[in-house]
VOSEDREN-576754 format. One line per field, with one value per atom (N, C-alpha, C): residue number from 1; chain; atom name; x, y, z. Coordinates in steps of 0.001 Angstrom, whole numbers. Layout:
BEGIN
nr: NUM, ...
kette: A, ...
atom: CA, ...
x: X, ...
y: Y, ...
z: Z, ...
//
This chain:
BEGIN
nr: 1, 1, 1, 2, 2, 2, 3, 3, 3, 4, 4, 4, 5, 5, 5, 6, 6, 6, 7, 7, 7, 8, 8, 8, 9, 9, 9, 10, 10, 10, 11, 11, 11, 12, 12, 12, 13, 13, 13, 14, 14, 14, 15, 15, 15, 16, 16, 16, 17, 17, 17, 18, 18, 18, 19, 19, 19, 20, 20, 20, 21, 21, 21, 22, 22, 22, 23, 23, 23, 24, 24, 24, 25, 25, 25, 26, 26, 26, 27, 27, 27, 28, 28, 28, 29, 29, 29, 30, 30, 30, 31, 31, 31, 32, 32, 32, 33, 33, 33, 34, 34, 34, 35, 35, 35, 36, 36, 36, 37, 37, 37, 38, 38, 38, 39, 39, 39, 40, 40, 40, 41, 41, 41, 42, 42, 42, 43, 43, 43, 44, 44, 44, 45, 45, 45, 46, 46, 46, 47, 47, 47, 48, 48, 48, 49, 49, 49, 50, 50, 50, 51, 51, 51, 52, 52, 52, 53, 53, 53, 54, 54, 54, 55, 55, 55, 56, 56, 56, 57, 57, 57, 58, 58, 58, 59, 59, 59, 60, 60, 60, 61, 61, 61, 62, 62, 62, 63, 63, 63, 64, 64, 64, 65, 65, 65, 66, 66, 66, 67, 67, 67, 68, 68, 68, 69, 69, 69, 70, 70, 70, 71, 71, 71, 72, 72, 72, 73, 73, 73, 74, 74, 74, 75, 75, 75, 76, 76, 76, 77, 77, 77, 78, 78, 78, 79, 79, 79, 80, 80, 80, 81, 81, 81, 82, 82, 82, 83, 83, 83, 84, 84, 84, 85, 85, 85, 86, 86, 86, 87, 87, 87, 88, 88, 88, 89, 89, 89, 90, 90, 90, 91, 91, 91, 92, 92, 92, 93, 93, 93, 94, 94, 94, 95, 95, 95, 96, 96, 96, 97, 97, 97, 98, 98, 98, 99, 99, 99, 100, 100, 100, 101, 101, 101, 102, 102, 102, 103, 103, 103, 104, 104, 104, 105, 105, 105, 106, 106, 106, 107, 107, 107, 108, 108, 108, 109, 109, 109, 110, 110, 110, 111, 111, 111, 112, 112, 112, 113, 113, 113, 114, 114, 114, 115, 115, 115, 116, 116, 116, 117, 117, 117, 118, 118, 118, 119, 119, 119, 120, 120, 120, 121, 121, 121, 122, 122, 122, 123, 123, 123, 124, 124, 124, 125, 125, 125, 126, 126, 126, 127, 127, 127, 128, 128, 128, 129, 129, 129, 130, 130, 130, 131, 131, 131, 132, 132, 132, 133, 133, 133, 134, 134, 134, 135, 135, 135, 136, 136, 136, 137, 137, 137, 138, 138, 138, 139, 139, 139, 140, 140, 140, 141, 141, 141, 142, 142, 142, 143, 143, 143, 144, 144, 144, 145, 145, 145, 146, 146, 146, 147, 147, 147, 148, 148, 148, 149, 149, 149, 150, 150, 150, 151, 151, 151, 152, 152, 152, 153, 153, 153, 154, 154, 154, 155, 155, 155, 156, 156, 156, 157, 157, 157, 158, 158, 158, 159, 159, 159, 160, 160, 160, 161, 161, 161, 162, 162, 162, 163, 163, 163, 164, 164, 164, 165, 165, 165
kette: A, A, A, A, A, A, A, A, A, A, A, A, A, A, A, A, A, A, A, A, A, A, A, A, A, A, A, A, A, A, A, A, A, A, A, A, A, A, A, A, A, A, A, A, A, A, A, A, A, A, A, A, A, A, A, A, A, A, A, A, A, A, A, A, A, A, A, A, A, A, A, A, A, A, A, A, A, A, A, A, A, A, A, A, A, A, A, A, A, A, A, A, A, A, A, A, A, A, A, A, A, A, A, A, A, A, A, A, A, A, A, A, A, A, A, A, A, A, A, A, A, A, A, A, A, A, A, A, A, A, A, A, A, A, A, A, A, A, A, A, A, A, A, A, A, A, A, A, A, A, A, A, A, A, A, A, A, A, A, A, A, A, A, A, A, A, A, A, A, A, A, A, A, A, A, A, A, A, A, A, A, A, A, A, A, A, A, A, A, A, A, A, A, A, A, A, A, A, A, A, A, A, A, A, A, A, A, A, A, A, A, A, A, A, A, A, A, A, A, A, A, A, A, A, A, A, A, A, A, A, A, A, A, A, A, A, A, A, A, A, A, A, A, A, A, A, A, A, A, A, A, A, A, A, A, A, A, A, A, A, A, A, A, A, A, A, A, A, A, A, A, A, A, A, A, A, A, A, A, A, A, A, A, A, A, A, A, A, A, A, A, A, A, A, A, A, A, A, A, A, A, A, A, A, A, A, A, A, A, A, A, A, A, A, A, A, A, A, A, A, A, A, A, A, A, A, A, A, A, A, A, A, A, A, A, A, A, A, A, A, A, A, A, A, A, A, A, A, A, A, A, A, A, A, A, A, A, A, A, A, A, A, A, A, A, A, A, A, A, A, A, A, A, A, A, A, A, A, A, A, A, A, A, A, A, A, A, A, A, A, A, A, A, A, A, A, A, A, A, A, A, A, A, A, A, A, A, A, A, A, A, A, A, A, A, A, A, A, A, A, A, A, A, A, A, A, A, A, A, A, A, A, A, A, A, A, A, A, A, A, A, A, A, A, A, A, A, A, A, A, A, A, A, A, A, A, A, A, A, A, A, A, A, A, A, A, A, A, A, A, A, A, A, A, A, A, A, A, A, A, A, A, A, A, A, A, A, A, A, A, A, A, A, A, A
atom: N, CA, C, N, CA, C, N, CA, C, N, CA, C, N, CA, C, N, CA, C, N, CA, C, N, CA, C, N, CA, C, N, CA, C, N, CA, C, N, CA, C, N, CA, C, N, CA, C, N, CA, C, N, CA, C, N, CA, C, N, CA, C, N, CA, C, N, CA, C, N, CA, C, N, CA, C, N, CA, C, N, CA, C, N, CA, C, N, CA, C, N, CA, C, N, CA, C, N, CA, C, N, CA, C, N, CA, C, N, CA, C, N, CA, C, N, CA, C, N, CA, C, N, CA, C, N, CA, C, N, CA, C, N, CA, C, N, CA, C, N, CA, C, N, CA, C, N, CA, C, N, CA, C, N, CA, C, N, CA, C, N, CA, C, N, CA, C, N, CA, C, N, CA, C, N, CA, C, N, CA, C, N, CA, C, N, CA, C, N, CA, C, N, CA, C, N, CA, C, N, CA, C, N, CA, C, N, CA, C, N, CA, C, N, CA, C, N, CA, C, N, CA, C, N, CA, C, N, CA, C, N, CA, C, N, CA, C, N, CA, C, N, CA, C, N, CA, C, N, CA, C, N, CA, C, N, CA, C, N, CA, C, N, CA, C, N, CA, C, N, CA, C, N, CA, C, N, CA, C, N, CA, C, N, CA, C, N, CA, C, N, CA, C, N, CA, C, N, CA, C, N, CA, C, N, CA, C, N, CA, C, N, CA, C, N, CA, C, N, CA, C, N, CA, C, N, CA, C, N, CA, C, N, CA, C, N, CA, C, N, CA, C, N, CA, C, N, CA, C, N, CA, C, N, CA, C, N, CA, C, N, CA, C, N, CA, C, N, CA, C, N, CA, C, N, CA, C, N, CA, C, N, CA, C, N, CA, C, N, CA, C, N, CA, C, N, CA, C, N, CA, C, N, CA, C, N, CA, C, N, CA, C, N, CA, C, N, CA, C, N, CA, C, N, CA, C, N, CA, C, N, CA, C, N, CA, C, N, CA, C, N, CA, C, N, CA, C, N, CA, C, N, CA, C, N, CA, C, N, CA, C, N, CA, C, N, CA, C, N, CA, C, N, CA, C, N, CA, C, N, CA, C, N, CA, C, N, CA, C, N, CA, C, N, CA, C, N, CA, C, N, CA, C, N, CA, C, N, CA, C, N, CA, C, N, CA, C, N, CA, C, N, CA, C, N, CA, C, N, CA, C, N, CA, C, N, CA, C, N, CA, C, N, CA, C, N, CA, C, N, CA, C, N, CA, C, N, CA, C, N, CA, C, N, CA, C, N, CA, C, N, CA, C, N, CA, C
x: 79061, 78936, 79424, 78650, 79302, 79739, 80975, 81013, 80358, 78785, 77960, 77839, 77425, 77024, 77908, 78946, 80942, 80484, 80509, 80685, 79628, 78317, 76930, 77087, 78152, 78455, 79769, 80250, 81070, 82421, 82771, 84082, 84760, 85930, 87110, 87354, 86982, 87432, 88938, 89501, 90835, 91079, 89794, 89827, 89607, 88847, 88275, 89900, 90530, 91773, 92526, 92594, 93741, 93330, 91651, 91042, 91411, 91966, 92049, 94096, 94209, 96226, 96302, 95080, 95753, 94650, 93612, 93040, 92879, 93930, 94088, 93039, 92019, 90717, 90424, 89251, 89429, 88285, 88846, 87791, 86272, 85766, 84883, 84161, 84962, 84010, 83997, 85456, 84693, 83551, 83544, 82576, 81253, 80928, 79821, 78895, 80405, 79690, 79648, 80100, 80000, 78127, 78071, 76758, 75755, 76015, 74963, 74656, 75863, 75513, 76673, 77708, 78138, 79442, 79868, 81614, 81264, 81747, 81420, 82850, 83424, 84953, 84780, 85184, 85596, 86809, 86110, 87543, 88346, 89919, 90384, 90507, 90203, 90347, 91387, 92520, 93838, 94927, 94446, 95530, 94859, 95636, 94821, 94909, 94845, 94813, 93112, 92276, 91293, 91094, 89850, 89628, 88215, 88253, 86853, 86661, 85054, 84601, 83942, 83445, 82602, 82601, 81783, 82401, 83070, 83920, 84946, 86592, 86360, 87865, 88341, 89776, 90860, 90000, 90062, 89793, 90363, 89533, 90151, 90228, 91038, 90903, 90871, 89750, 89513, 89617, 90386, 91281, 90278, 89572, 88858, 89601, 89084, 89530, 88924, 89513, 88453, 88793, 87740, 88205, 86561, 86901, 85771, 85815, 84683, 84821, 85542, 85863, 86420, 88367, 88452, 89601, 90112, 90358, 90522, 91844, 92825, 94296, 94735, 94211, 94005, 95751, 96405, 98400, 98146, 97722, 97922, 97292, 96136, 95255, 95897, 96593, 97185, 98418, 99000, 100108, 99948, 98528, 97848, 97777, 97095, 96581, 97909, 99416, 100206, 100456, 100546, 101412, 100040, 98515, 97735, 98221, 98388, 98695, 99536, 100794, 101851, 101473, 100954, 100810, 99888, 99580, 98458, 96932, 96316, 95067, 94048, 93627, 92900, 91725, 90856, 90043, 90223, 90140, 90287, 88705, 88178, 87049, 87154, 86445, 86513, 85218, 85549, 84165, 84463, 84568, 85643, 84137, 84006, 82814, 83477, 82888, 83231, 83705, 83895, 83671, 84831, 86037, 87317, 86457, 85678, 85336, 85875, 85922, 86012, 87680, 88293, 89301, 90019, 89494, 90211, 90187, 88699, 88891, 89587, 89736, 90620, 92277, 92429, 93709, 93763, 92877, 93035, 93141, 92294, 92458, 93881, 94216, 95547, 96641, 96342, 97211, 97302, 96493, 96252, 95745, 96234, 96038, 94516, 94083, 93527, 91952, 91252, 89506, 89352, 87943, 87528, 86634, 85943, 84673, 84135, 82683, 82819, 81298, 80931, 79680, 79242, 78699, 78163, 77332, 76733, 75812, 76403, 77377, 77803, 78110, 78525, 78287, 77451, 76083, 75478, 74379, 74392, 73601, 73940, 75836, 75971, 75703, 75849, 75143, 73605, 73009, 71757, 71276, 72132, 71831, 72656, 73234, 73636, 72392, 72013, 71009, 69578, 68952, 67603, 67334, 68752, 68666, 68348, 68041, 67840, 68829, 69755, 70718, 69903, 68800, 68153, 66900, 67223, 66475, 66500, 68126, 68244, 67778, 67846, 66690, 67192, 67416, 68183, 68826, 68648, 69663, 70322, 70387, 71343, 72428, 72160, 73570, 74812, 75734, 77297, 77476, 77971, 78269, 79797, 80089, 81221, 82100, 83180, 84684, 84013, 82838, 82745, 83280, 83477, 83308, 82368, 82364, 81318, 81113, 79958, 78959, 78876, 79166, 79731, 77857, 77350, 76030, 76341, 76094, 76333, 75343, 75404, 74141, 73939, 72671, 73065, 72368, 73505, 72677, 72853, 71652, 71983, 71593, 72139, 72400, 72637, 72158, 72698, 73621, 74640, 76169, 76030, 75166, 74383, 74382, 73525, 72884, 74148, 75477, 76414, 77391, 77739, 79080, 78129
y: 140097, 141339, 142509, 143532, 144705, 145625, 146990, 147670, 148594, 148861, 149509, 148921, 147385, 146316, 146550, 146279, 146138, 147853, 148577, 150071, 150143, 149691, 149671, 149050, 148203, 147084, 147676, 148623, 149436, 148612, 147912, 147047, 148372, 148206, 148629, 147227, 147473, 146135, 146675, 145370, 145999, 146899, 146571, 147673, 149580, 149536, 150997, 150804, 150078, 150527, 151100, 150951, 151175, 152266, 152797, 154088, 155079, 155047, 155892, 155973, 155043, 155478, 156565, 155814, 157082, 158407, 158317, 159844, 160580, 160128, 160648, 161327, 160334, 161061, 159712, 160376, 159555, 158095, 157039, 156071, 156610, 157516, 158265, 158660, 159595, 160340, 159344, 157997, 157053, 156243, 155957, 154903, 155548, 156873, 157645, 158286, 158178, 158573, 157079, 155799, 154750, 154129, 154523, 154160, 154898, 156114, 157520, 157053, 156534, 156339, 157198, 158325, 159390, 158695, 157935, 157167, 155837, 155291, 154164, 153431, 151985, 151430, 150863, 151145, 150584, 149394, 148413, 147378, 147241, 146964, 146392, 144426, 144100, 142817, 141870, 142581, 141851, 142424, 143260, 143729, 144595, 145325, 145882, 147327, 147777, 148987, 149559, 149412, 149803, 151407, 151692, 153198, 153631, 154328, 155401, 156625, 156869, 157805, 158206, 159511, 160141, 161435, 162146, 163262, 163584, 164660, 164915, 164081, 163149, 162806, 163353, 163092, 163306, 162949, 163655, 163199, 162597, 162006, 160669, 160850, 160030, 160463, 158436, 158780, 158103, 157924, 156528, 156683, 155323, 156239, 155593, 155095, 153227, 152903, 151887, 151083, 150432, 150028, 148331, 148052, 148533, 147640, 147948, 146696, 146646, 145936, 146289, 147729, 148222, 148479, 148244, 148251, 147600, 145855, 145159, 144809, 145753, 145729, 145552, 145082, 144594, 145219, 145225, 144838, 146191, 147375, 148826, 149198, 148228, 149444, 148588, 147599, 147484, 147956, 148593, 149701, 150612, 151374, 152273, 152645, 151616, 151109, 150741, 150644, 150584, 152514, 152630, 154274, 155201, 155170, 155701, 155294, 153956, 154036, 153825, 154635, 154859, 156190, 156680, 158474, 159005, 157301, 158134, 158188, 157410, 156846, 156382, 157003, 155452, 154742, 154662, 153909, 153798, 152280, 152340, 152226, 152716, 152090, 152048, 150379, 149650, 149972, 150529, 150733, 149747, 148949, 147162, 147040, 146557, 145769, 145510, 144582, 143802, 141829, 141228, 140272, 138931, 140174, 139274, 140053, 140108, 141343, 140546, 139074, 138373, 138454, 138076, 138020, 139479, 139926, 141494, 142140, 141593, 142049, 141213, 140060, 139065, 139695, 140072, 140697, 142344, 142804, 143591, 144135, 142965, 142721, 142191, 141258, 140673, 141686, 143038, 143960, 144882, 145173, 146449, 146040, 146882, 146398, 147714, 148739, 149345, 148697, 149135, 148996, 149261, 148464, 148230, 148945, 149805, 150051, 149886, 150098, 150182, 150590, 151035, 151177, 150363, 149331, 148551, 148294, 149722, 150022, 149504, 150458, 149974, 148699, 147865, 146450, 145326, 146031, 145603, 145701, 147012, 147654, 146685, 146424, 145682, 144044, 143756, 142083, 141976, 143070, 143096, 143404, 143886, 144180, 142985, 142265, 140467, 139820, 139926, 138934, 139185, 140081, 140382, 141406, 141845, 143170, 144461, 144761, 146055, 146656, 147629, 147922, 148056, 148143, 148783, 147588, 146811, 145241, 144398, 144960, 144151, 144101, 142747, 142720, 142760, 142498, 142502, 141289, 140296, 139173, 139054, 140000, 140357, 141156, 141639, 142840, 142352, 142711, 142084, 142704, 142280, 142958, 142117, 141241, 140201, 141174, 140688, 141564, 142979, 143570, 144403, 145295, 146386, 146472, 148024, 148458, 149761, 149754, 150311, 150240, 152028, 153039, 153917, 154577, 155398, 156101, 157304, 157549, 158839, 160014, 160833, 161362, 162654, 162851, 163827, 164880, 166273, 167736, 168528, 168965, 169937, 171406, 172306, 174060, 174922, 175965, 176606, 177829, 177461, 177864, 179569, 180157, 181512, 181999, 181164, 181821, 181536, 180710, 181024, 181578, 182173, 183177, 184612
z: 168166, 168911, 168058, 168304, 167097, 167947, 167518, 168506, 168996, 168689, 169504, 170676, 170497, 171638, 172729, 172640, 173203, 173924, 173201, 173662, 174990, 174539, 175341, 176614, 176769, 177577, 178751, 178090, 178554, 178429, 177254, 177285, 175647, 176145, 175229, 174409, 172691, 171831, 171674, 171085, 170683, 169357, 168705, 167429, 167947, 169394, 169972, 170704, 170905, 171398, 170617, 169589, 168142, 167901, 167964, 167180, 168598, 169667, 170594, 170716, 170515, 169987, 168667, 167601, 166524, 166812, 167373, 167398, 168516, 169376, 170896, 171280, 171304, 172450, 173670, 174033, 175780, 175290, 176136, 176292, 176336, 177378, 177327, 176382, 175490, 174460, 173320, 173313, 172055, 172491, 173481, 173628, 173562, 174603, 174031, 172850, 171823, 170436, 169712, 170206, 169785, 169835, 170990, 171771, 171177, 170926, 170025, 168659, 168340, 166676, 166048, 166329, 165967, 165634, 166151, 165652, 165095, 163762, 163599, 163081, 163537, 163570, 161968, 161062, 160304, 159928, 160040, 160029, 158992, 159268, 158191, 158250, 157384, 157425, 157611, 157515, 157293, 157631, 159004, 159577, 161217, 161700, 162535, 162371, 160825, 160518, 160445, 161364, 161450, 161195, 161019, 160714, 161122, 162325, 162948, 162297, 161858, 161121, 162065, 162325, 163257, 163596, 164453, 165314, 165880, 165721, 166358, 166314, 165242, 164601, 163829, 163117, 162082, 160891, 159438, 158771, 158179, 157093, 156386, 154625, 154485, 153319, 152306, 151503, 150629, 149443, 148528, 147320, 146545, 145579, 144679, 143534, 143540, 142336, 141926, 140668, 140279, 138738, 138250, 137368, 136159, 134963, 134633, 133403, 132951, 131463, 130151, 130423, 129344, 130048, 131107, 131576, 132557, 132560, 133454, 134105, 134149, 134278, 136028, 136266, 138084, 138414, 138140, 138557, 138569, 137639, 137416, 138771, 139242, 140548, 141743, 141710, 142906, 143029, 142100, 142591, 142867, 141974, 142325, 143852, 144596, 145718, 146681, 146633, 147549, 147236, 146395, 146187, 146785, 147175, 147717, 149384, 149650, 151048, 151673, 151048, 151256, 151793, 151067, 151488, 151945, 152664, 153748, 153260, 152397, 152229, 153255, 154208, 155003, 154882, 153438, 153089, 151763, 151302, 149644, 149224, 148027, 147587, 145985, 146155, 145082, 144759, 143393, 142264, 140881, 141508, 140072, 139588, 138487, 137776, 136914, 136116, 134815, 135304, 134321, 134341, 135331, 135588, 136305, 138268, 138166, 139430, 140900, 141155, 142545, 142459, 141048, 141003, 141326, 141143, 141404, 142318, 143012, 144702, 145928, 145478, 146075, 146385, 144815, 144652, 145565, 145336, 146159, 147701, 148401, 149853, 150074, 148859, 149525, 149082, 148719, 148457, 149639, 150270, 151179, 152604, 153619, 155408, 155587, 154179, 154165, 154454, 155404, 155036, 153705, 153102, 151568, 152313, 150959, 150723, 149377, 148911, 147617, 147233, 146280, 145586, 144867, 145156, 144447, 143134, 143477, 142848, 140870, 140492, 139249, 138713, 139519, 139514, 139414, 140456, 140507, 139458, 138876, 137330, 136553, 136418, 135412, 134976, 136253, 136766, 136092, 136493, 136063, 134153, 134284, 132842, 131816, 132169, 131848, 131993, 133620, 133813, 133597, 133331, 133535, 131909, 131926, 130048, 130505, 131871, 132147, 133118, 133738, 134706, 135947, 135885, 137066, 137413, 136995, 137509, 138332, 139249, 140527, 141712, 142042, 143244, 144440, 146029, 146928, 146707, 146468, 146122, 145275, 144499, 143428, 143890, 144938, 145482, 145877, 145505, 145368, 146836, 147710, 149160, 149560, 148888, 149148, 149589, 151006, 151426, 151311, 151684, 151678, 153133, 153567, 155178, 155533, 154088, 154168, 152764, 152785, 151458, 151680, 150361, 150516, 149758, 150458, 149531, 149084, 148229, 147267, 147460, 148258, 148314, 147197, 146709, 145486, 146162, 145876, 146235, 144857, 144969, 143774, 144423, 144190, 144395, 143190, 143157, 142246, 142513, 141848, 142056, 142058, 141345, 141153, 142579, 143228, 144650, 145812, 145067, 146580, 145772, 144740, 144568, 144686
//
């Protein structure tokens, strides 16, 4: 059951309970923007530090990190990663690639009560460009989604900085 379903059904989960202690709004307006599409519960996996994104909440703030092939020091981003949510982080996202990558996200769930997110995308370039020689060769069964709990999209705008100063 997901919590649109739960919301649709008109039941309070205990995760829409937790998101209405920390963002003091009414059963009402979560479950309504649950049902719309406009609030969505982000879980944490390993704790009940859950986190709602939507209309009309607190914002959030998100602490990017991440390993790489050229820098696989896992111990550095999980201190990283207590000293971000210590001070109030409430989503981490993992942008890890390189070759220790399960090992490092392992380590990192068992570091943090924080929701994961992550972009796959760089990971998944790099998987591909091992397996196939090109970064941009992966297929949907190639997509790393493991411990994921949001898959983060990048959307690109471009403006010219001219026409707003």
């Amino acid at each position: 059951m997901t919590q649109m379903s739960m919301a649709n059904d008109g039941i309070i989960t205990p995760e829409m309970e937790e998101i209405l202690k920390k963002e003091n709004i009414s059963e009402d307006f979560l479950k309504h923007n649950i049902q719309a599409g406009k609030i969505a519960i982000i879980p944490s996996r390993t704790s009940d530090n859950h986190v709602a994104l939507g209309e009309g909440l607190t914002s959030k703030i998100l602490s990017n990190v991440g390993t790489s092939t050229d820098s696989i020091n896992s111990r550095k981003i999980i201190e990283f990663v207590k000293i971000v949510e210590k001070n109030g982080a409430s989503i981490i996202c993992d942008q890890s690639s390189g070759p220790k990558f399960f090992h490092h996200r392992k380590s990192l769930l068992q570091a943090t009560s924080l929701p994961l997110a992550a972009i796959p995308l760089y990971l998944n370039a790099e998987k591909s460009l091992r397996k196939h020689g090109d970064p941009l060769e992966f297929t949907s069964e190639d997509v790393i989604t493991k411990d994921i709990f949001l898959i983060v999209l990048i959307p690109l705008v471009f403006f010219d900085l001219r026409q707003i100063l």
